[in-house]
C-alpha positions in Angstrom: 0.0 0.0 0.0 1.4 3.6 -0.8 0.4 4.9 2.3 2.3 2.4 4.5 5.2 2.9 2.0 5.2 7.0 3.0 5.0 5.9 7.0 7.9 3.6 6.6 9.9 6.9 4.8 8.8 9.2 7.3 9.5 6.6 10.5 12.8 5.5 9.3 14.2 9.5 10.4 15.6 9.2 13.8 13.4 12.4 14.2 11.0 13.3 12.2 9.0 15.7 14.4 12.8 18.1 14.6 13.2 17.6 10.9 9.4 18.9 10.2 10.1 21.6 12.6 13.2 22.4 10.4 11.3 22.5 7.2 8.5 24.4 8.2 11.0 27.4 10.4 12.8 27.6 7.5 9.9 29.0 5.3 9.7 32.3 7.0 9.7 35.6 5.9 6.3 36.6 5.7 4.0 39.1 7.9 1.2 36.4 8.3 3.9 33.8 10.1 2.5 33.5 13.4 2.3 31.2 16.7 -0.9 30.1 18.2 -2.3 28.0 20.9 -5.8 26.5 21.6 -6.5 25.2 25.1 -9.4 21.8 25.3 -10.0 19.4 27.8 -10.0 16.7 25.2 -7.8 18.6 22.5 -5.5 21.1 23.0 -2.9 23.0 20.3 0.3 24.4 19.7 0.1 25.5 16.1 2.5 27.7 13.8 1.1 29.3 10.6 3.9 29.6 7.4 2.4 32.6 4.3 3.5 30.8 1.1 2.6 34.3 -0.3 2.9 38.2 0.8 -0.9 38.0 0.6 -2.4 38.5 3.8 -5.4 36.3 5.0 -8.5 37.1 2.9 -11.0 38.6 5.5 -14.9 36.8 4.8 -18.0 38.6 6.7 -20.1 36.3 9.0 -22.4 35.2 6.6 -25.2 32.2 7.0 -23.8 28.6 7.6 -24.5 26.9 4.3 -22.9 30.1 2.6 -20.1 29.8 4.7 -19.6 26.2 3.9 -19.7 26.8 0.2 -17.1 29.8 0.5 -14.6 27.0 1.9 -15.7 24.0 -0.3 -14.7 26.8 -3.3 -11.3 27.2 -1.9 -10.5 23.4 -2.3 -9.5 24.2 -6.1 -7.3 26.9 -5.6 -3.5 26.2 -4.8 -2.2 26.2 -1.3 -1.4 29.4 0.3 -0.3 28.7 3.7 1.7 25.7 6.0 0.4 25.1 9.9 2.7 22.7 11.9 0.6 21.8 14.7 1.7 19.6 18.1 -1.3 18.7 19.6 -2.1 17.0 23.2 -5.5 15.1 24.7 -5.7 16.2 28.1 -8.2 13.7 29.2 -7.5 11.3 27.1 -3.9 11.3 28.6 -5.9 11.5 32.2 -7.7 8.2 31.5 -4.5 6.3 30.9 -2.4 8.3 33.6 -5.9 7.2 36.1 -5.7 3.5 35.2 -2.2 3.1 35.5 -0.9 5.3 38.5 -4.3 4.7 40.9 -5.7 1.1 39.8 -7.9 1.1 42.8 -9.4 4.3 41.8 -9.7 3.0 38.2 -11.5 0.0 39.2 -13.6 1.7 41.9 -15.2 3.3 39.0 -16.4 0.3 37.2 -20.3 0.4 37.3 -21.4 -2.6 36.0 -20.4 -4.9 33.2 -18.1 -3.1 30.5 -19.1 0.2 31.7 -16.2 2.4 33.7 -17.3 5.8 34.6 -13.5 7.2 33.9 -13.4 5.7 30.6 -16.7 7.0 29.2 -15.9 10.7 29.8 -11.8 10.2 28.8 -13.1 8.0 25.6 -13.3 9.7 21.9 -9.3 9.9 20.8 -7.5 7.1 19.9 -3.9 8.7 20.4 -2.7 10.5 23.3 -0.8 13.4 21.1 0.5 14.0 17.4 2.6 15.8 15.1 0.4 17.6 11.8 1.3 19.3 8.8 -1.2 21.4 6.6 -1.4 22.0 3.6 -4.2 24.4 1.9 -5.9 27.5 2.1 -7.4 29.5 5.3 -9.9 32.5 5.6 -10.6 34.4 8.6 -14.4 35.4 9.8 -15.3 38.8 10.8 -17.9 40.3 12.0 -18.5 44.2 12.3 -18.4 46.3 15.2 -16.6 43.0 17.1 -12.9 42.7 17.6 -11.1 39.9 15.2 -9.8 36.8 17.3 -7.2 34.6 15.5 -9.5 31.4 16.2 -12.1 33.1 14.2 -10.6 30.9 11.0 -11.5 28.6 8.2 -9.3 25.7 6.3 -9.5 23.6 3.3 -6.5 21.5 2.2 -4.1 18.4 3.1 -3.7 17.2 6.5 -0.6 14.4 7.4 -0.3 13.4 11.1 1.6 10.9 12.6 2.6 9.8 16.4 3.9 6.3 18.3 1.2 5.8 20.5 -2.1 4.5 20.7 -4.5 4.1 23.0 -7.4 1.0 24.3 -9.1 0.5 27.1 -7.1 3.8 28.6 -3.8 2.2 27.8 -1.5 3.4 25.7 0.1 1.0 23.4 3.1 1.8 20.9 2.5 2.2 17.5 4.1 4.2 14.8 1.0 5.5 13.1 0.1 7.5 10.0 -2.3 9.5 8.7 -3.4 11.3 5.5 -6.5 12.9 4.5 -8.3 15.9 3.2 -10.4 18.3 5.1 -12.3 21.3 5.5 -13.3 22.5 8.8 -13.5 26.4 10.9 -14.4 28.1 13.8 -16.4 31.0 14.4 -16.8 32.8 17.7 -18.8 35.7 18.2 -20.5 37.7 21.1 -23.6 35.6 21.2 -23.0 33.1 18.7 -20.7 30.0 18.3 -20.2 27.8 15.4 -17.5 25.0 14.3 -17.6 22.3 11.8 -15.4 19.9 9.9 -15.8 17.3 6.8 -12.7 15.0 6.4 -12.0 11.5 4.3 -8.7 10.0 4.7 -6.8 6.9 5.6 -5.0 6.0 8.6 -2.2 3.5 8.6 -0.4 1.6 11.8 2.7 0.1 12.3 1.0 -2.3 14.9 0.0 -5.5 13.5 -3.0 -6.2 15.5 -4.7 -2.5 14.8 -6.4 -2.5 11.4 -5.5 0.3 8.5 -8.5 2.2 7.7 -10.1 4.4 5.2 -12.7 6.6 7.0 -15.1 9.8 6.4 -16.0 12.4 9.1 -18.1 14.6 10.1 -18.3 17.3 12.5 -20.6 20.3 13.5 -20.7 22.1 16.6 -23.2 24.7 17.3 -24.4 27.6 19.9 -26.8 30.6 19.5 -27.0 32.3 23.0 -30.1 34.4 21.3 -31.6 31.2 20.0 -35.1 29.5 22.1 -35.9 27.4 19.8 -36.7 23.8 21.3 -34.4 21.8 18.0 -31.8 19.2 17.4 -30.1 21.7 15.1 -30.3 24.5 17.2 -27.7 24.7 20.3 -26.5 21.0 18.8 -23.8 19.4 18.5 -22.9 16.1 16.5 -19.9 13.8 15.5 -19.8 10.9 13.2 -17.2 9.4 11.8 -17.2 5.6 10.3 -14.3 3.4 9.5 -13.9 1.1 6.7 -11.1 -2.0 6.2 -8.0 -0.8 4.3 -7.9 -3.8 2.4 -11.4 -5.3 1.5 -13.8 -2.1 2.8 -15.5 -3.8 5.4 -17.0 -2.3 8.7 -14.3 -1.5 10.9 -16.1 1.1 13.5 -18.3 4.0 14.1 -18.4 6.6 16.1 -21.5 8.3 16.8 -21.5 11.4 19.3 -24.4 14.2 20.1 -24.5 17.0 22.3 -27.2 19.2 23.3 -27.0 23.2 25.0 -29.5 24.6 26.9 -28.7 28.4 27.4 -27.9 29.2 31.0 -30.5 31.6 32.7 -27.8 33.7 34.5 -23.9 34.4 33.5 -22.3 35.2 30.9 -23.6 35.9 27.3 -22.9 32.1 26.2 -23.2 30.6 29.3 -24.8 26.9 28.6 -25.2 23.5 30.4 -24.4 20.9 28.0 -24.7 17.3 28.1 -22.8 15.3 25.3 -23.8 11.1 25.1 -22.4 8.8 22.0 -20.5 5.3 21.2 -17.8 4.0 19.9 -19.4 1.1 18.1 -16.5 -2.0 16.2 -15.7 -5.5 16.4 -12.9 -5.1 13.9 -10.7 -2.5 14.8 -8.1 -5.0 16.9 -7.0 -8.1 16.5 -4.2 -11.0 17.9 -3.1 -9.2 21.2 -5.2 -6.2 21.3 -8.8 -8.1 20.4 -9.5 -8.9 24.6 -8.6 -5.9 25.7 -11.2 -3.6 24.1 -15.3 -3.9 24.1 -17.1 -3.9 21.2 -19.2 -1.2 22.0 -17.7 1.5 24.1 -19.8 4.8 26.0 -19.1 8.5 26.0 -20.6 10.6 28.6 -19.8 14.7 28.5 -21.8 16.4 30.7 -20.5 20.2 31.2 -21.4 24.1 31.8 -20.1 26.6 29.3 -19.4 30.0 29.6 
């Protein structure tokens, strides 16, 4: 496969995170180059933005979400206009693992009944603890007048290739020389009363582990928040995540992941103050085999109950 062929090139480097680093800090020059971080409980980012042109970032008005979606889907064909190196880190991902293997009692304390382990449902939903990214593609940045610009407030359409050595089941983390390619669009907006994120990816992701099955997948992502909005809706102040998994080889069903999230806007605080409560499943006989095929359920739960503001 040429996608194992590229992992074995990248993984035979004794480092290829410093000689990515290298690439990408040598491609400076430009007034757009910048350094930016993004703090989440389940995914957090270090991420440093490379102009391949003096252009600066083209500036798009808040508009409605399917026009928004189309503005990026229209970028796919143009060339790629900027590089992001990103090192990013799962918090409670890592938590689950550090939980189970540090404080055992604690981790089996929490076992409800059966399969079901209360630490593992709200640390479940990432299958690596950290990775190393390189993008390829365009990016836009939302505004909206008479509110002050905020570097999140971006869009992106392009290449993604991330790789890491680790991989996590059952909160243990288990090495692995992984790879993964794939194309993607996805954004974030953030307004004073408004929230909205999405993201639409296909790729392939291939391990080095012979008992964790190379996949082809497709994704889907949209998050959503209206602090103005009382309408009593799924779509409205929702949030979902799908993404389904098929057999490198012979296309078969591999997994599926299926999570949903609902917001109910707080009746005191601040202006997008919500209590949220997230439930889904991680649903996939297939995904392990050999070793790795008793250590991990076929259907896993995800519990994220929270209060934003």
């Amino acid at each position: 496969m040429w996608l194992r062929n590229i992992k074995n090139i990248l993984f035979s480097y004794p480092r290829p995170i410093v000689l990515l680093a290298l690439l990408c800090t040598s491609l400076t020059g430009h007034a757009e180059n910048s350094i930016e971080f993004e703090w989440d409980p389940y995914y957090s980012n270090a991420g440093y933005y490379i102009s391949l042109t003096d252009e600066p970032i083209p500036e798009i008005v808040e508009d409605d979400e399917a026009k928004t979606y189309d503005r990026l889907l229209d970028s796919a064909i143009t060339m790629p206009r900027f590089v992001l190196l990103e090192l990013s880190a799962n918090p409670l991902p890592m938590l689950g693992e550090y939980i189970r293997d540090h404080h055992p009692n604690t981790y089996e304390n929490a076992q409800l009944r059966g399969d079901l382990n209360i630490v593992q449902a709200f640390t479940e939903g990432f299958e690596e603890p950290y990775a190393v990214s390189l993008f390829f593609g365009s990016v836009m940045r939302f505004v909206k007048p008479g509110e002050k610009i905020k570097t999140k407030n971006r869009g992106y359409t392009g290449y993604l290739a991330s790789f890491g050595d680790k991989h996590i089941v059952n909160n243990t983390y288990i090495n692995d020389n992984w790879y993964e390619l794939e194309w993607k669009t996805k954004g974030d907006q953030d307004f004073k009363n408004k929230t909205l994120s999405w993201s639409l990816r296909v790729g392939s992701k291939i391990h080095d582990h012979p008992d964790i099955t190379d996949v082809i997948y497709f994704g889907l992502r949209r998050n959503h928040f209206d602090a103005a909005s009382d309408e009593i809706s799924w779509f409205q102040n929702a949030d979902i995540d799908y993404k389904i998994e098929l057999d490198n080889d012979n296309f078969e069903l591999v997994q599926q992941n299926l999570f949903i999230n609902k917001k109910w806007p707080a009746p005191f605080g601040a202006e997008k103050s919500a209590f949220e409560l997230g439930v889904g499943f991680i649903l996939g006989k297939n995904k392990y085999s050999g070793s790795l095929q008793n250590q991990s359920e076929d259907f896993r739960l995800i519990l994220r109950p929270s209060f934003k503001f």
